[in-house]
PLY file of the C-alpha trace (Angstrom):
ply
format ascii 1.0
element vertex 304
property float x
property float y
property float z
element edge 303
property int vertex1
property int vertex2
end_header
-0.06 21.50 34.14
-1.96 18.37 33.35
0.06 15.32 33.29
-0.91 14.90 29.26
0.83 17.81 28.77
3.54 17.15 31.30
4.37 14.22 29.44
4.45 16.08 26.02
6.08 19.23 27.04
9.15 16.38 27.31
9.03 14.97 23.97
12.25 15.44 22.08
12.13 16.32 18.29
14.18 13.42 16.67
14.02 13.82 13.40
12.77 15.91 10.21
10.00 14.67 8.62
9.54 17.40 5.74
13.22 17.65 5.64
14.36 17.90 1.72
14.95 14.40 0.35
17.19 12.82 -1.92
16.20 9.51 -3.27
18.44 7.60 -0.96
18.16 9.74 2.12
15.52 8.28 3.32
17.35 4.70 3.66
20.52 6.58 5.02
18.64 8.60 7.60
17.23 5.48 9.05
20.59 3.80 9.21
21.87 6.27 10.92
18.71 6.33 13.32
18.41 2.67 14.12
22.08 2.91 15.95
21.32 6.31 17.36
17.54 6.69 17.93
15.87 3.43 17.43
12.23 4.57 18.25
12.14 8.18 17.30
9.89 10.89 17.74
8.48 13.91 15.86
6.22 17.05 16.78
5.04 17.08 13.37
1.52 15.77 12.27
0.20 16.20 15.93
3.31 14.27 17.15
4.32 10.49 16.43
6.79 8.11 16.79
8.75 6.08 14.23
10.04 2.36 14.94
13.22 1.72 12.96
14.50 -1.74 14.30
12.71 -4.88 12.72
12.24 -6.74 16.21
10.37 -3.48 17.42
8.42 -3.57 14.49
7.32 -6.59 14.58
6.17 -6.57 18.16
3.97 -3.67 17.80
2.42 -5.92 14.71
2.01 -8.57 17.18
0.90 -6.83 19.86
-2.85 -5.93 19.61
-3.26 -4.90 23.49
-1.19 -1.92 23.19
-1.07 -1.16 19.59
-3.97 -0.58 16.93
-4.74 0.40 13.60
-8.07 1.14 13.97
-7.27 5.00 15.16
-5.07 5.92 12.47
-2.76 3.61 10.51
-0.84 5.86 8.31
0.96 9.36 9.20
-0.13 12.05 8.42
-3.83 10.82 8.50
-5.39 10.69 5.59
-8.95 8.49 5.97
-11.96 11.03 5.66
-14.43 8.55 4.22
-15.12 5.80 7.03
-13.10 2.58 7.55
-12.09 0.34 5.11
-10.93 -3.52 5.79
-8.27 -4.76 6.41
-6.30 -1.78 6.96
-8.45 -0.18 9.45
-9.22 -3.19 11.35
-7.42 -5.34 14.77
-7.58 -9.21 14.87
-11.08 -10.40 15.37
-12.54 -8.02 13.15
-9.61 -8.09 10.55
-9.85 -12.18 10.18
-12.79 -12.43 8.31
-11.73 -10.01 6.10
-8.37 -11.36 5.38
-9.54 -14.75 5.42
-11.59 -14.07 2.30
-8.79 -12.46 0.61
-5.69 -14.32 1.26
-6.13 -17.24 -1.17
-6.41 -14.44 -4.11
-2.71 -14.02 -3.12
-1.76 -17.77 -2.60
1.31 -19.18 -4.73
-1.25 -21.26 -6.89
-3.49 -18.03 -8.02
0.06 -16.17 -9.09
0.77 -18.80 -11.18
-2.39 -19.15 -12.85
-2.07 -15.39 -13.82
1.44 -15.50 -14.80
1.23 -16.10 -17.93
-0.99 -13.28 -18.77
0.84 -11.05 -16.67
4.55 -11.75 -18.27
2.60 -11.37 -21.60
0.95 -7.59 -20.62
4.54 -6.40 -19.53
5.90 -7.56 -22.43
3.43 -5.86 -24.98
3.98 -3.06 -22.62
7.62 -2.22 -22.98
8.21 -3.37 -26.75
7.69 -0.10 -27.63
10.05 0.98 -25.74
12.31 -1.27 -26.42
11.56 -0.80 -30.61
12.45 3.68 -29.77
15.45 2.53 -28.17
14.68 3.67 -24.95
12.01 6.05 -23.74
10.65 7.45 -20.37
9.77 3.99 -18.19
7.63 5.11 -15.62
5.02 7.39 -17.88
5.01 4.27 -20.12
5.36 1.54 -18.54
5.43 1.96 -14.47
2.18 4.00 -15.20
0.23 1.42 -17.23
1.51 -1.49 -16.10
-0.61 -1.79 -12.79
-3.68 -0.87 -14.58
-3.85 -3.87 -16.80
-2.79 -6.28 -14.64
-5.60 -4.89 -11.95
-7.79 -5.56 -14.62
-6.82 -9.52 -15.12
-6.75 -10.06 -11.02
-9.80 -8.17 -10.63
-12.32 -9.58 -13.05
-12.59 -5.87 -15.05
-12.57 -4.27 -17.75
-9.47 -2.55 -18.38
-10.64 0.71 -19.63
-12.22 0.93 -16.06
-8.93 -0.65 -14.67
-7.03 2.53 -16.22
-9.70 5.22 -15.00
-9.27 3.67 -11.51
-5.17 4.18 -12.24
-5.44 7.65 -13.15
-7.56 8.41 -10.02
-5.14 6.28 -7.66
-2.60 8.18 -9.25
-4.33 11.82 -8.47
-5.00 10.92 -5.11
-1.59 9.78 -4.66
-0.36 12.96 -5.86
-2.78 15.17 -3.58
-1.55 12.84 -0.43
2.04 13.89 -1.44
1.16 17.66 -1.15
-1.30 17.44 1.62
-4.03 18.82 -0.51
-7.00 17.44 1.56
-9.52 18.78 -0.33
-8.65 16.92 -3.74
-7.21 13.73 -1.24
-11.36 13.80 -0.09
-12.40 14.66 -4.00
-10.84 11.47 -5.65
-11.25 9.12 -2.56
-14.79 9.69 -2.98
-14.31 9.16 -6.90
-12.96 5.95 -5.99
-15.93 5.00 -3.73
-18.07 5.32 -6.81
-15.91 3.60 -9.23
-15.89 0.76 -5.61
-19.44 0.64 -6.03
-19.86 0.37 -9.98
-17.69 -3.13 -9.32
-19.75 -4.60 -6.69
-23.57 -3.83 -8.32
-21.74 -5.31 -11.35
-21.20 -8.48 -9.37
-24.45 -8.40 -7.63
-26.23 -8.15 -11.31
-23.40 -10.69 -12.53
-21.50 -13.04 -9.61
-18.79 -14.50 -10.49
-17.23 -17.45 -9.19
-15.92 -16.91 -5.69
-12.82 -18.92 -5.70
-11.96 -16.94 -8.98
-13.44 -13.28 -8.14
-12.45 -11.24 -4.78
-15.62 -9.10 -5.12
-17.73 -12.12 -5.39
-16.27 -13.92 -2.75
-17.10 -10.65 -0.23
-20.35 -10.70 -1.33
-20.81 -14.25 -0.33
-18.49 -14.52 2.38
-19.95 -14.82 5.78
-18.09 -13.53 9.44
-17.56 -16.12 12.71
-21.03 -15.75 13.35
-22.44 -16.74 10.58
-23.63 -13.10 9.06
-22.61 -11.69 5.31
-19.97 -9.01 5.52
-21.79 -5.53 6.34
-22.36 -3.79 2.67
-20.47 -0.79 4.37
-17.46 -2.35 4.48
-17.35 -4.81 1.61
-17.50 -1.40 0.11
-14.35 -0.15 2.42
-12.71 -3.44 1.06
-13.24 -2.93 -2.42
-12.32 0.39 -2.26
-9.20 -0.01 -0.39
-7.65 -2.90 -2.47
-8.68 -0.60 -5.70
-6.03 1.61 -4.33
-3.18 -0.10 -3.38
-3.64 -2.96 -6.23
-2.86 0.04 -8.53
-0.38 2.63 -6.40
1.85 0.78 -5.10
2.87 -1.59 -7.58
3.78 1.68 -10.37
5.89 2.96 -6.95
7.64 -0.15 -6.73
8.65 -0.30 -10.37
9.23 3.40 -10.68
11.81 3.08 -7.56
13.52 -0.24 -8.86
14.11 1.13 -12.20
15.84 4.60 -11.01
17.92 2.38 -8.53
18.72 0.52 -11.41
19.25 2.84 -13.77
22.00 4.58 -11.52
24.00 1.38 -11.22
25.02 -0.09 -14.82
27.39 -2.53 -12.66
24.20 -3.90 -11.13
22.48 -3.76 -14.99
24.98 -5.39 -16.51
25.87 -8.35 -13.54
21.97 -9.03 -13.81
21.62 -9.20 -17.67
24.90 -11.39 -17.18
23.39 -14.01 -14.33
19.51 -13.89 -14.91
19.47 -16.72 -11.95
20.28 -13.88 -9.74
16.98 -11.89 -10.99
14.49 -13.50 -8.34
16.94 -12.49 -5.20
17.63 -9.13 -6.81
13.49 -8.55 -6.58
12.80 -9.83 -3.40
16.02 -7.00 -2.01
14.56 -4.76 -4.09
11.16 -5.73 -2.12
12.28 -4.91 0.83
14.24 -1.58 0.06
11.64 0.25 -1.47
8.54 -1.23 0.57
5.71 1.23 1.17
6.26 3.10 4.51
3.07 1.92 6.85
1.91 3.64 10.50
0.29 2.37 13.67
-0.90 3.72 16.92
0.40 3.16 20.39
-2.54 3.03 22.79
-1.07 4.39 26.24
-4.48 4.75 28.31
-7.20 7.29 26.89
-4.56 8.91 25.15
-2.70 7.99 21.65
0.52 8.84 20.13
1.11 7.90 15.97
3.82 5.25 15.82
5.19 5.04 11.87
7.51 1.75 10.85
0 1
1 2
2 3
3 4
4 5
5 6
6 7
7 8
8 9
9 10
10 11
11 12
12 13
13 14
14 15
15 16
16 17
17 18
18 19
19 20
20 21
21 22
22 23
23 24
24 25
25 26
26 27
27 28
28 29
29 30
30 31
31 32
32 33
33 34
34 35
35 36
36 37
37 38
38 39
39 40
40 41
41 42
42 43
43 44
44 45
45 46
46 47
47 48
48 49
49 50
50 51
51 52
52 53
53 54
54 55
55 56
56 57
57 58
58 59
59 60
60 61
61 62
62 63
63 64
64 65
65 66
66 67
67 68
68 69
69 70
70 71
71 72
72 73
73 74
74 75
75 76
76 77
77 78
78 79
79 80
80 81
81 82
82 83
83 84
84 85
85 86
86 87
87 88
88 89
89 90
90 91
91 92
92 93
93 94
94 95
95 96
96 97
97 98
98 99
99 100
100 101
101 102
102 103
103 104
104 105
105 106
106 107
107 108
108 109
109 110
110 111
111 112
112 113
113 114
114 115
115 116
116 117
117 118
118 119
119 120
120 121
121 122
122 123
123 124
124 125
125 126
126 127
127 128
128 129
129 130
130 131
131 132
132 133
133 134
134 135
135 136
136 137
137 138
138 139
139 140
140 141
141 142
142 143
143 144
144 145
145 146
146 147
147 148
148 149
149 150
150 151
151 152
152 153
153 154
154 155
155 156
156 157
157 158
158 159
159 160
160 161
161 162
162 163
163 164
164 165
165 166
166 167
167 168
168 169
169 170
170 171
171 172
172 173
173 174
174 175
175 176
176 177
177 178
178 179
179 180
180 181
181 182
182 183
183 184
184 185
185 186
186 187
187 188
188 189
189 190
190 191
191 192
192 193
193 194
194 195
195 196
196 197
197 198
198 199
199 200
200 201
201 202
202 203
203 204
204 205
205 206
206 207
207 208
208 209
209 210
210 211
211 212
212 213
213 214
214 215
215 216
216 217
217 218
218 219
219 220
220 221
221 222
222 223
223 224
224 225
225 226
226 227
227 228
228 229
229 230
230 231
231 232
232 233
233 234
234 235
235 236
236 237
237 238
238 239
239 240
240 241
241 242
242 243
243 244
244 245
245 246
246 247
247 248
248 249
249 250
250 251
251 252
252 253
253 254
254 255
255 256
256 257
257 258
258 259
259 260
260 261
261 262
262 263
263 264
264 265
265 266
266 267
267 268
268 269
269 270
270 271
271 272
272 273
273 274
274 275
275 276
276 277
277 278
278 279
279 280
280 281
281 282
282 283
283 284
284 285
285 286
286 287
287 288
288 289
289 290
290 291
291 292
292 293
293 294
294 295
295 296
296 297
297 298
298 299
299 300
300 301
301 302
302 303
């Protein structure tokens, strides 16, 4: 027996993957795991292995010679339309992408939006407020993300919703494994990538105030614009998660909330303990990400 399949045939099954969930089981299961089975591994999905300590986590983030996300970054795998930056890319290749587009994030540009933002979720959930209640994630959690897309990325907003409702069908399709409609609406999201960035080319924009404009001009260690390709990849990848996970985020902090009135009430009671109460709430219900341990010419999914 080849020594591939030697090592495989030894693999344990650690955990459930597609086991039934509960909206906390996920949190409990990995509780439970980090004292039992700290680095856990599955036969599902071709086989990977989950890292469930934060020290181990962050030494596979750190450790480029034996860990990658440039094979597959996310389990299952779901990229059927070529790489996109940063995701897909390992420090050199990542830096001139992220160097572009970590000032759009920088304390300075959240503040200049603020306003604007605070204003859009208000508008947003007076209505709801007015009815007396009402369902928060179809109107609010679901719009939200599209409008503020819109202000951060220089668009219109009827084109910021269309890009929601397509995030929102190809999150949907990733949730049942349906790769035909995940390939249908990632490719709809190419286009609506490509509308942005002719728009830009007919129209720049200032590139300390627009992150498509600032690809477009932005130039790699040697001196070279960014390949069209993958200011493409970029633009299409930040369409995604600028409009996904934020309505996750909000939809999972409000049900946590609304099963603990205790919590409600303390936090209505002691608004200075709002900011904390986010950044916990940041961590709890951050998006699940994968990487892939490199162990000679052959590769085993590692999911954190």
């Amino acid at each position: 027996m080849p020594a591939d399949s030697l090592r495989d045939s030894r693999l344990t099954d650690d955990f459930d993957p597609l086991a039934p969930e509960t909206f906390t089981s996920a949190h409990e299961i990995y509780k439970e795991m980090r004292q039992s089975c700290p680095v856990a591994h599955s036969n599902e999905w071709n086989g990977f292995r989950a890292l469930l300590r934060y020290a181990d986590v962050v030494n596979a983030l750190k450790d480029r010679q034996n860990f990658t996300t440039t094979v597959q970054n996310v389990v299952p795998k779901v990229a059927f339309t070529g790489r996109r930056p940063p995701l897909h890319f390992d420090p050199p290749e990542h830096t001139s992408y992220r160097r572009v587009l970590n000032p759009f994030f920088a304390p300075a540009k959240m503040a200049k939006i603020e306003p604007t933002i605070r204003r859009i979720a208000a508008e947003l959930l007076e209505p709801i407020i007015d009815a007396g209640g009402g369902d928060v994630c179809e109107e609010f959690t679901r719009r939200f993300p599209g409008y503020v897309f819109a202000e951060f990325f220089n668009v219109p907003v009827d084109m910021s919703l269309a890009i929601k409702e397509v995030s929102a069908a190809y999150a949907k399709a990733l949730h049942y494994f349906d790769n035909e409609q995940v390939k249908e609406n990632s490719l709809v999201l190419y286009e609506l990538a490509r509308e942005i960035i002719e728009s830009r080319r007919a129209r720049p924009l200032d590139a300390d105030e627009d992150v498509t404009s600032a690809l477009l001009q932005a130039r790699d260690e040697s001196g070279e614009r960014l390949p069209d390709a993958l200011v493409l990849g970029t633009v299409r990848q930040m369409i995604v998660v600028g409009t996904i996970a934020p309505g996750v985020f909000i939809g999972c902090m409000m049900a946590h909330l609304a099963a603990n009135q205790e919590l409600q009430d303390r936090l209505r009671n002691e608004s200075a303990l709002i900011p904390a109460a986010i950044e916990e709430y940041l961590r709890l219900f951050t998006r699940i990400v994968g990487l892939r341990e490199r162990r000679g010419r052959t590769w085993r999914s590692v999911g954190a």
